[in-house]
C-alpha positions in Angstrom: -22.5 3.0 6.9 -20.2 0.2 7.8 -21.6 -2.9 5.2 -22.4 -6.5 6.9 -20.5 -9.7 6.6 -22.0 -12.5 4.8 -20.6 -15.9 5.0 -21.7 -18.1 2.0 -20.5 -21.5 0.7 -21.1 -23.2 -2.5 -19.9 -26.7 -3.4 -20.0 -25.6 -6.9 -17.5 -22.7 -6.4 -15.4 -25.4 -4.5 -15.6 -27.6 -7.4 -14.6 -25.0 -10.2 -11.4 -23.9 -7.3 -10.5 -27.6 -7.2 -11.2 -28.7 -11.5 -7.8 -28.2 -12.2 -6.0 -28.7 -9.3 -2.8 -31.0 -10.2 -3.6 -33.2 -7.2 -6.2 -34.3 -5.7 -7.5 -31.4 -3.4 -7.9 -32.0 0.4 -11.5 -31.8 1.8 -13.5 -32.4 5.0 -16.6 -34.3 5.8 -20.1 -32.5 4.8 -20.5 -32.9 8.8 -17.0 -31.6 10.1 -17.2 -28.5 7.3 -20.7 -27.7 8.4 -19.6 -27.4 12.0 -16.8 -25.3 11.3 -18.8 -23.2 9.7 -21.5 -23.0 12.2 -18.3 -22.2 14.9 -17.0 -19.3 12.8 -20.3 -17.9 12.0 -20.9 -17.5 15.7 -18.0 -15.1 15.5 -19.5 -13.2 13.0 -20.4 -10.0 15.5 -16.1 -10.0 16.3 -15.4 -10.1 12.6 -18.2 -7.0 12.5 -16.6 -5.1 14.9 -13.1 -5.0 13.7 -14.7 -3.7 10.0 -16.4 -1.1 12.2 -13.2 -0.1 13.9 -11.3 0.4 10.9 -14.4 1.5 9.0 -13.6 4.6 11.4 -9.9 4.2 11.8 -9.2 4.3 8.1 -12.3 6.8 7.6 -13.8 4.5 4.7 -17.1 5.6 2.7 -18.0 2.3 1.3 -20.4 1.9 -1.4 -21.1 -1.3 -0.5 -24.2 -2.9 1.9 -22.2 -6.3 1.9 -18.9 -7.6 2.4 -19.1 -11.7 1.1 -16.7 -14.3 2.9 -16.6 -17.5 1.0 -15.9 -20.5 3.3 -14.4 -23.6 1.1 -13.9 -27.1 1.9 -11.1 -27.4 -0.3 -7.4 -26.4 0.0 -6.0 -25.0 -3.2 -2.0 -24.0 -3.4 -2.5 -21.3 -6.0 -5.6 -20.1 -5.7 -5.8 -16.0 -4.2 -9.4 -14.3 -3.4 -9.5 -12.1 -0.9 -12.4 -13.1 0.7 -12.5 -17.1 -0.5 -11.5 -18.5 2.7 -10.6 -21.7 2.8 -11.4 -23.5 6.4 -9.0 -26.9 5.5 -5.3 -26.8 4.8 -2.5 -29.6 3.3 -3.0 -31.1 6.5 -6.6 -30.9 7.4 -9.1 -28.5 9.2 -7.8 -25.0 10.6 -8.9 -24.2 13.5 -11.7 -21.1 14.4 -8.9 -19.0 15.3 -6.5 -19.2 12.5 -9.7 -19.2 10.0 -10.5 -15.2 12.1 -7.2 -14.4 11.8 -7.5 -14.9 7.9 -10.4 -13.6 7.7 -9.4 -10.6 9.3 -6.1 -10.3 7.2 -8.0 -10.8 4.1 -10.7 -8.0 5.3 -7.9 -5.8 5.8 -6.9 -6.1 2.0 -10.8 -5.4 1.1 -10.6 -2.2 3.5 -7.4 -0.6 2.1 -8.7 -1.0 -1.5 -11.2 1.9 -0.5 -8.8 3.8 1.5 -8.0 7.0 -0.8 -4.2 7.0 0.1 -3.8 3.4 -0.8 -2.2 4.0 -4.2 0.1 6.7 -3.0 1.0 4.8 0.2 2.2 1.8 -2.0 4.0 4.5 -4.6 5.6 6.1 -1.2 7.0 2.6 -0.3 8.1 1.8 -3.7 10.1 4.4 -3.3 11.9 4.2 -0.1 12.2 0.0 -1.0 13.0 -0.2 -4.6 13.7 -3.5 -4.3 11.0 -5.1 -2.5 7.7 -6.7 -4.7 4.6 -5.3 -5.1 3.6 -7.8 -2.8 5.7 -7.1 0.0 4.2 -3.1 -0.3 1.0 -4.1 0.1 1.7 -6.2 2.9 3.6 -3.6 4.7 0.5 -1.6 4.5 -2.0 -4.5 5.7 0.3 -5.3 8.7 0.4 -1.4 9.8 -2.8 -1.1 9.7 -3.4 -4.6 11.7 -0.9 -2.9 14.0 -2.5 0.4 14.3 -5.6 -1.7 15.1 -4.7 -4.0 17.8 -3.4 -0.4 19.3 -6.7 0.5 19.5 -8.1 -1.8 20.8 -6.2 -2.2 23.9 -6.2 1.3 24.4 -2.3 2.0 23.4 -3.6 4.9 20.8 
């Protein structure tokens, strides 16, 4: 069972992001936030696709019916949820495509949190890279699978 993606917003979750925020957070309009929304929405069957494909690519049993994305109207520097996505940055709305492309990334954290192998994968790399963060391992992983992925799909594996 692959589980379905549920997009959700909350002004309330924004506001708790944003409460102690040392400046003041950047935000769109309620009517330019709503239509970003509706625009990445309509990519939801995309997004559920790419779950599907690694769903069998990574040879995940979720126990899960539901995977939640949180769209935000509100950019926060430090703030890290995998799947809080926020659709404005320091400058002003993303657009649809970088938004998918986060979602996506962020997905792919989700996804390798139920692959068995994850915790000896990021053992294996600590130690071939010593050196290199926790967070750099992890991201090694997330871009090889992204890679082995995009393979896929055009047929190059």
């Amino acid at each position: 069972m692959v589980p379905e993606i549920k997009f959700y917003t909350s002004p309330v979750y924004e506001s708790q992001l944003s409460e102690y925020s040392p400046q003041k957070p950047n935000r769109l309009s309620p009517e330019k936030f709503r239509g970003l929304v509706i625009s990445i929405k309509q990519r939801k069957e995309q997004l559920q696709g790419y779950v599907k494909i690694l769903t069998k690519l990574l040879k995940i049993n979720w126990n899960r019916k539901e995977l939640e994305i949180w769209l935000i109207n509100v950019h926060h520097q430090s703030f890290s949820h995998p799947t809080t996505i926020s659709i404005v940055d320091e400058s002003g709305p993303r657009d649809v495509e970088e938004v998918l492309d986060i979602i996506i990334h962020e997905l792919t954290h989700v996804m390798l949190g139920y692959h068995p192998l994850f915790a000896s994968g990021l053992e294996q790399l600590k130690e071939e890279f010593p050196t290199t963060t926790f967070t750099t391992r992890v991201h090694i992983l997330v871009h090889a699978v992204l890679a082995r992925y995009y393979q896929t799909v055009r047929g190059e594996h």
